[in-house]
N, C-alpha and C positions, 0 to 999 in steps of 0.2 A: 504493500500500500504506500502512497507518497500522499505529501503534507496535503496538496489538496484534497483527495480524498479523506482523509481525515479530518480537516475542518468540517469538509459538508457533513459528515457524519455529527460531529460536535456540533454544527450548529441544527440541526435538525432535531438532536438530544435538546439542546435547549428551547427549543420553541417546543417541543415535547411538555418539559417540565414547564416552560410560563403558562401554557396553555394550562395541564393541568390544577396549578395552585392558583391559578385566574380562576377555576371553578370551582377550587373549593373556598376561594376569598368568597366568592358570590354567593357559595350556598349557607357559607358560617353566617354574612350579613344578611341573607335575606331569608332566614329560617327566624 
C-alpha cells in the first residue's frame, strides 16, 4: 500500500467516526 492509499482509507475512517458521534450527539440531545 503507498501513503495515498492510506490516507483515503484514514480519511474515510474518519468521516466514518464524525458521522457516527454526529448521531449519537443528536440522539443524547434530542431524547
Amino acid at each position: 500500500m503507498n501513503i495515498v492509499e492510506i490516507k483515503k482509507i484514514l480519511e474515510k475512517n474518519n468521516n466514518y467516526l464524525r458521522q457516527t458521534f454526529h448521531v449519537k450527539e443528536l440522539g443524547i440531545f434530542g431524547s
